[in-house]
C-alpha positions as CSV (number, residue, x, y, z in Angstrom):
1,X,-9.4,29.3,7.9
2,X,-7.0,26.9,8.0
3,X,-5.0,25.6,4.5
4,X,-4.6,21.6,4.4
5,X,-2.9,20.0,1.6
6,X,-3.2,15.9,1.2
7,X,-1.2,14.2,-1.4
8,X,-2.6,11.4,-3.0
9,X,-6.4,10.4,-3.0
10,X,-6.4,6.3,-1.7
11,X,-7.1,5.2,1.4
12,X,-5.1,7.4,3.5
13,X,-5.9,10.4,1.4
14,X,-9.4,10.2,1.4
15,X,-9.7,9.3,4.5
16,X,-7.9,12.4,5.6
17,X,-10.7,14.5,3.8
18,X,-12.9,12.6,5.6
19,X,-11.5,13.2,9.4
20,X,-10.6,16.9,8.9
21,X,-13.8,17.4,7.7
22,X,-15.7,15.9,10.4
23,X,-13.6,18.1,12.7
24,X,-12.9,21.2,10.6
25,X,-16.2,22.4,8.0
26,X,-14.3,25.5,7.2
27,X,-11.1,24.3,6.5
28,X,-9.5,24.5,3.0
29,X,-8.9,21.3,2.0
30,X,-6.8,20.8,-1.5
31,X,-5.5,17.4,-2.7
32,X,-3.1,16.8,-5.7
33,X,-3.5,13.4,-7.5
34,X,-3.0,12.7,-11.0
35,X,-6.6,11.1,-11.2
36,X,-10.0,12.2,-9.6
37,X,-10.7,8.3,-8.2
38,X,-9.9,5.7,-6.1
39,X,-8.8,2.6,-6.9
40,X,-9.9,-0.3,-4.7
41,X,-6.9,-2.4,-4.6
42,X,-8.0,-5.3,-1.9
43,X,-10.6,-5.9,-4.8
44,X,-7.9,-6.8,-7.6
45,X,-8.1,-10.5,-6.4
46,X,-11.4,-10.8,-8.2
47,X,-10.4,-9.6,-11.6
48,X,-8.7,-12.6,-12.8
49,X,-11.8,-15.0,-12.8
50,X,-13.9,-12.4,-14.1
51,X,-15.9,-11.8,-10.7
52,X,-15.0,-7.7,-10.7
53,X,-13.9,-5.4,-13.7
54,X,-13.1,-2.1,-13.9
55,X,-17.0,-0.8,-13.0
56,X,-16.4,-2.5,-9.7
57,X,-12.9,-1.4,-9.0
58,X,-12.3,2.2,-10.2
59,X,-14.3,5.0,-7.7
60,X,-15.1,8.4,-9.7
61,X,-14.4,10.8,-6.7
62,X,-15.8,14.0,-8.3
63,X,-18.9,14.0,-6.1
64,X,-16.9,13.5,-3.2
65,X,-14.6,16.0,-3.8
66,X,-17.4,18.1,-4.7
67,X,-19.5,17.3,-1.4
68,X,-16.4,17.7,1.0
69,X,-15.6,20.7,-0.7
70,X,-12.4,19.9,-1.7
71,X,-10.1,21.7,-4.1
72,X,-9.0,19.1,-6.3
73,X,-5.6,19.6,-8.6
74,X,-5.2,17.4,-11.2
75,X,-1.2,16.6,-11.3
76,X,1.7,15.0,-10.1
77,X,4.4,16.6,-7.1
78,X,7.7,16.7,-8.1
79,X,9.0,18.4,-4.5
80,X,8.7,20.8,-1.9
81,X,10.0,23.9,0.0
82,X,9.9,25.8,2.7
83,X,9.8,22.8,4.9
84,X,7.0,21.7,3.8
85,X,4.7,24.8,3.4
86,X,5.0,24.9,-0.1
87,X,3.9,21.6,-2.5
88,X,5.8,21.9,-6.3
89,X,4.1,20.5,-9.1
90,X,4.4,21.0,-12.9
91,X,0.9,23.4,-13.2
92,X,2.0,25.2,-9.9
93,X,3.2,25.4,-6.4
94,X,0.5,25.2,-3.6
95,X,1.1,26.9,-0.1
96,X,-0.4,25.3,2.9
97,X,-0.7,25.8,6.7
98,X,-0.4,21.8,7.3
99,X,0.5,19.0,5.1
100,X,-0.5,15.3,5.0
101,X,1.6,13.0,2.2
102,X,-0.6,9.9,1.4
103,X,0.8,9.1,-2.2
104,X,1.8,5.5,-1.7
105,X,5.0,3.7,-2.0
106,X,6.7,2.4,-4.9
107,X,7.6,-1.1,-5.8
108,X,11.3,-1.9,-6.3
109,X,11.9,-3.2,-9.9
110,X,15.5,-3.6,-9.9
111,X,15.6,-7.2,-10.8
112,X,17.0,-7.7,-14.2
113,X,13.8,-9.5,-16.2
114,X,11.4,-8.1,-13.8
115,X,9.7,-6.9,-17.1
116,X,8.8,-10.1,-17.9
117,X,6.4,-9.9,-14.9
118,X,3.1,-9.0,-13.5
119,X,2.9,-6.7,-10.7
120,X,-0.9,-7.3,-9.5
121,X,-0.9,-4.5,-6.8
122,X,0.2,-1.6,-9.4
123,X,-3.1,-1.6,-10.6
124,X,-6.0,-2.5,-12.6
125,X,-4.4,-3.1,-15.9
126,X,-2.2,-5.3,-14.2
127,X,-5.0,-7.4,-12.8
128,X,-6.8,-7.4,-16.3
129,X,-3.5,-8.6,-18.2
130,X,-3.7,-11.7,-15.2
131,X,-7.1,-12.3,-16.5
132,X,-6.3,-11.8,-20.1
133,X,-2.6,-14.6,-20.0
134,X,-5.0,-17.2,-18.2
135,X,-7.6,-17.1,-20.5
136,X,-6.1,-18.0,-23.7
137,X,-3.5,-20.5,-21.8
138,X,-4.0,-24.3,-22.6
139,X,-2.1,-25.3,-19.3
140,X,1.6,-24.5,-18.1
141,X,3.6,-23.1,-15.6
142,X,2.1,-20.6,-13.6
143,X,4.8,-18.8,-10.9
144,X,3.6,-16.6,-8.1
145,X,5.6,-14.8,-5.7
146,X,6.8,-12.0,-3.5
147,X,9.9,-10.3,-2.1
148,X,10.5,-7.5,0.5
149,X,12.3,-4.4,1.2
150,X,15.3,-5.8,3.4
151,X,15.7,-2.4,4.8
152,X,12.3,-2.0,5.4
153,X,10.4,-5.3,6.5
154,X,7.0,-3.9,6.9
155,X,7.3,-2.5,3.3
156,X,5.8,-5.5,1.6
157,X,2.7,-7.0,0.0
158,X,2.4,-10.5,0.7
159,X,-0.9,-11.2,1.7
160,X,-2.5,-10.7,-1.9
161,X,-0.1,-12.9,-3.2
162,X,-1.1,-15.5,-1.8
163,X,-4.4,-14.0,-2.1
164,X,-4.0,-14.2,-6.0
165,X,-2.3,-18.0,-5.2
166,X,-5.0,-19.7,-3.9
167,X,-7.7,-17.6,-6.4
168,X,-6.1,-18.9,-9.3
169,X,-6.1,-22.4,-8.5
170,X,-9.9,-22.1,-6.9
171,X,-10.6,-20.6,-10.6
172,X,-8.8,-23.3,-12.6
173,X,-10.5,-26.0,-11.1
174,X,-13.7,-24.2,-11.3
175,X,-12.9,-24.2,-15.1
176,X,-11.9,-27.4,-15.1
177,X,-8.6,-26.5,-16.4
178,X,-6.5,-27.4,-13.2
179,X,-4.7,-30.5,-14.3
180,X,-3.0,-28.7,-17.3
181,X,-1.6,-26.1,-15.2
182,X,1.6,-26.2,-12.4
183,X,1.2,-23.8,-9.7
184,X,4.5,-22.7,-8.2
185,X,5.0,-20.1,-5.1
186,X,8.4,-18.6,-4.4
187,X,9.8,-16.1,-2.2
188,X,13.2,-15.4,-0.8
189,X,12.0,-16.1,2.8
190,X,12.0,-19.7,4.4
191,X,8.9,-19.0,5.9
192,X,6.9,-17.1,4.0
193,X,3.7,-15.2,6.1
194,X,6.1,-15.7,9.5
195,X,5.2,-11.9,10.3
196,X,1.6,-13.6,10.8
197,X,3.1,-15.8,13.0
198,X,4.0,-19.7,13.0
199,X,0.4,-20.9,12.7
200,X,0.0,-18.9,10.0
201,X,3.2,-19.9,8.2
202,X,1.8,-23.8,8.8
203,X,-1.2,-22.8,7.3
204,X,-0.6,-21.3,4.4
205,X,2.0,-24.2,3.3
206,X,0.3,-27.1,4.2
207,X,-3.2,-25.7,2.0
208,X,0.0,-25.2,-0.9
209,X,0.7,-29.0,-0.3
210,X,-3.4,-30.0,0.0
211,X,-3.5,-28.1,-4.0
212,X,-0.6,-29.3,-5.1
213,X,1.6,-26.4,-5.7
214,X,4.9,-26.2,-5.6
215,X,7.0,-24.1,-3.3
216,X,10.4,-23.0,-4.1
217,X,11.6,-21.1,-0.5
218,X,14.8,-19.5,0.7
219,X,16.2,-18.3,-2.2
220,X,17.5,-15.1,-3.1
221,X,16.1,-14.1,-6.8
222,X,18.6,-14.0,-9.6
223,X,16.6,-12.8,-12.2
224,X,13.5,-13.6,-14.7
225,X,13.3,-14.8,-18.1
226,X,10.4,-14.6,-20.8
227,X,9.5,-18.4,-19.7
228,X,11.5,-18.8,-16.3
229,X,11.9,-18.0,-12.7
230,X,16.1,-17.8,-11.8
231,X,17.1,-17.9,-7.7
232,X,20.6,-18.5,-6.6
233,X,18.9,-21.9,-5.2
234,X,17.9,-23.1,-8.7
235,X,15.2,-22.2,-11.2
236,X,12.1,-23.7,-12.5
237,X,9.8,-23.0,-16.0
238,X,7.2,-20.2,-16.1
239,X,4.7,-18.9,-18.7
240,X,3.6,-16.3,-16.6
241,X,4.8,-14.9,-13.4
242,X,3.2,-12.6,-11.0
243,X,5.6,-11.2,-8.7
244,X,4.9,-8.5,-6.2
245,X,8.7,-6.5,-5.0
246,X,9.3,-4.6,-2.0
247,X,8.4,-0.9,-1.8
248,X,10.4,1.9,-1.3
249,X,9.4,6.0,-1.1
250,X,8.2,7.6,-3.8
251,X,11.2,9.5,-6.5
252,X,10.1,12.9,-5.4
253,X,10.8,12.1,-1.9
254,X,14.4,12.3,-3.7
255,X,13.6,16.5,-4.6
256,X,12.8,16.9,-0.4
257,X,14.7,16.9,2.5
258,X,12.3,15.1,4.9
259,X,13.6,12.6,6.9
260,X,13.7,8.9,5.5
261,X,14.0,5.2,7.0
262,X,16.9,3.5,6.2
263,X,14.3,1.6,3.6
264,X,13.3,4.8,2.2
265,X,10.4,5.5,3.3
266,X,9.4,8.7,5.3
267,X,10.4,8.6,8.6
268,X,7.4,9.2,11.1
269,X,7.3,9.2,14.9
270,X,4.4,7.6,17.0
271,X,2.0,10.3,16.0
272,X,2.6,10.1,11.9
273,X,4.8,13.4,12.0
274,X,7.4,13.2,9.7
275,X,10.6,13.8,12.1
276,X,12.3,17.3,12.4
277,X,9.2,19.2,10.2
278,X,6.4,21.0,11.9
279,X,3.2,19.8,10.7
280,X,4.2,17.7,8.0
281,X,2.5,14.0,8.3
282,X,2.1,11.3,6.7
283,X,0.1,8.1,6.1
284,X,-0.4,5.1,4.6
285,X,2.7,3.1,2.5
286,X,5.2,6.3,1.9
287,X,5.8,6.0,5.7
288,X,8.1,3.7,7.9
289,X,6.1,3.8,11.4
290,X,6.8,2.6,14.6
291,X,4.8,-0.3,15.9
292,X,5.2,-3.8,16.2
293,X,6.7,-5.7,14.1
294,X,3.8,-7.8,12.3
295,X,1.9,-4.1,11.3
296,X,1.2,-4.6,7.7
297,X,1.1,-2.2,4.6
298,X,-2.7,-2.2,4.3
299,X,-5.4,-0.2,3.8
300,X,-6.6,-0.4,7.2
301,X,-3.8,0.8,8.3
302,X,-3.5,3.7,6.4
303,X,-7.0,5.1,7.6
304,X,-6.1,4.5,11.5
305,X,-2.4,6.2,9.9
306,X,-5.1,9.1,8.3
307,X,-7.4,9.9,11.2
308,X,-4.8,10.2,13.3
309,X,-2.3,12.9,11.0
310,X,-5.4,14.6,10.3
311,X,-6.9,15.2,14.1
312,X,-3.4,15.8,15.2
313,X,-2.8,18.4,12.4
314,X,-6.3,20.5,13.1
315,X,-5.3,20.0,16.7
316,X,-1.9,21.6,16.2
317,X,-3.3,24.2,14.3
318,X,-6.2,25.1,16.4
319,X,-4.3,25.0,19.7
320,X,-0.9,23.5,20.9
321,X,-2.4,23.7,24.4
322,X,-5.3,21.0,24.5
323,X,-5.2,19.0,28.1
324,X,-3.9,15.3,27.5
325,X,-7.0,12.8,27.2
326,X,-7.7,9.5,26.2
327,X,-9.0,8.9,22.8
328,X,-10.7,5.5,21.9
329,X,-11.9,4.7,18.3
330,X,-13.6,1.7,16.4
331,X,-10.9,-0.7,16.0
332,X,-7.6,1.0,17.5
333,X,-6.1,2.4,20.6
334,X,-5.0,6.2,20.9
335,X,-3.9,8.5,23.1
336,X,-4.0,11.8,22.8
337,X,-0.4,13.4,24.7
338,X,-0.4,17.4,24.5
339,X,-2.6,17.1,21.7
340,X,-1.4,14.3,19.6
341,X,-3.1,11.4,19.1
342,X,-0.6,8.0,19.0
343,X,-1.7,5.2,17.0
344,X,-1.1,1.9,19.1
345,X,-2.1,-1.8,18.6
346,X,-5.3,-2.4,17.0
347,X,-8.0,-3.6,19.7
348,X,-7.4,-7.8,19.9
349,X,-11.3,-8.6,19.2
350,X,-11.7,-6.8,16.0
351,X,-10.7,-9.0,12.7
């Protein structure tokens, strides 16, 4: 019987369950995460206008665990040994045969004020305290914005930024409220969405320009203030801000000696293996992967990142040997070399 360990229970994580499960019904699956559920972030846009809440976001995951016969340990991990075959945490250390790390990234909050900000994507309560600020506002400044890693392009979250953008205004107006507000975006890049391509970038700030909201672009970021947004090109008035920073690897990467991207993130090779550790993988936002340069930090990609670490860690357990084959699943292209499965483009036709 073979030992799996999975840290972290979001996309990645539970889609691990999932995959060695399908493949594996005897294997001993046991997952650490502070919390038995699953957050669905891509559904924190809604929160603001009162279109989701917390019954809508926040999965209870004890059936799951239960029906997937998972051993679930409530805690945190603080580090590891014996490369990998051994997972610390506070209540105890866990030994496994293979390990999959799937416990997210973590946003960089070095900017001096970044206090005085929201951080949509860290959470729930950050979405409800969005919801909360706009409903007892009479009209103001309203600031949303995102940065990046600068080390680590891919390790950003710009999509529901303007995700949250373009739902705040659709929800003012709905209100009725839109005239007493000023909507402002800001990033440090020119051309903000360019890793969607120029179209995109065209797109996104001409429907800015058709809503009248403001763009303040190409700065670096200074700092924040309780009722203002500093960048080295100027600064402008804010009652609230909503600001979204790069990510980096989590702190107990710090406690490890697996291999990290110059960005911080755990370095992976073409088959999410964590480079220089024998069957130590990893999916989702703690890893820096190799791909093209436009592969986001989304859920989606963390399952394709999932399935794959989890077939190629039953594979590498069950038998090095397996004959090279093509593999071809739902919205992705793999190939399976010496029994690994590699994670290429996503299939053009799917969206």
């Amino acid at each position: 019987m073979h030992k799996i360990t999975i840290i972290g229970s979001g996309f990645a994580g539970l889609t691990a369950v999932r995959a060695i499960r399908k493949q594996d019904k005897t294997a001993e699956i046991t997952l650490i995460s502070p919390k038995a559920e699953l957050v669905y972030m891509p559904s924190l846009i809604w929160v603001p206008s009162g279109a989701a809440s917390k019954k809508d976001i926040v999965i209870p995951l004890d059936n799951f665990f239960k029906r997937m016969k998972v051993q679930h340990i409530v805690s945190e991990v603080t580090g590891l040994e014996n490369q990998g075959r051994s997972v610390i945490t506070p209540i105890g250390t866990y030994e496994n045969d293979a390990l999959i790390i799937a416990s997210g990234g973590r946003f960089i909050k070095k900017l001096p004020g970044i206090e005085h900000a929201i951080t949509p994507c860290e959470g729930l309560s950050a979405a409800e305290q969005i919801r909360d600020r706009v409903k007892v506002m009479d009209g103001g400044s309203i600031a949303v914005g995102f940065s990046g890693n600068p080390k680590e392009p891919s390790a950003m979250r710009g999509g529901p930024m303007f995700e949250f953008l373009f739902g705040l205004d659709t929800q003012l107006r709905a209100e009725g409220r839109r005239d007493k507000f000023n909507l402002n975006f800001f990033t440090p890049a020119a051309k903000p969405g360019a890793r969607l391509g120029e179209k995109a970038v065209d797109g996104l700030l001409s429907e800015m320009k058709k809503r009248n909201i403001t763009t303040h672009l190409g700065h670096k970021m200074k700092q924040f203030t309780t009722d203002k947004v500093v960048t080295e090109g100027g600064e402008f008035a804010a009652d609230l801000i909503l600001f979204m920073p790069g990510m980096t690897g989590n702190t107990w990467f710090d406690n490890t000696d697996l291999a990290r991207s110059t960005g911080g993130l755990l370095k992976a090779n073409q088959f999410c293996e964590v480079e220089g550790f024998d069957k130590v993988f990893v999916a989702g936002d703690s890893g820096s992967f190799p791909g093209p340069e436009w592969m986001p930090k989304q859920a989606h990609m963390a399952d394709l990142q999932a399935a794959a670490a989890a077939k190629n860690a039953l594979d590498n357990l069950d038998d090095p040997t397996i004959v090279s084959r093509k593999f071809s699943g739902n919205s992705l292209i793999s190939l399976n070399i010496k029994n690994k499965i590699m994670i290429t483009e996503p299939i053009k036709t799917i969206s």
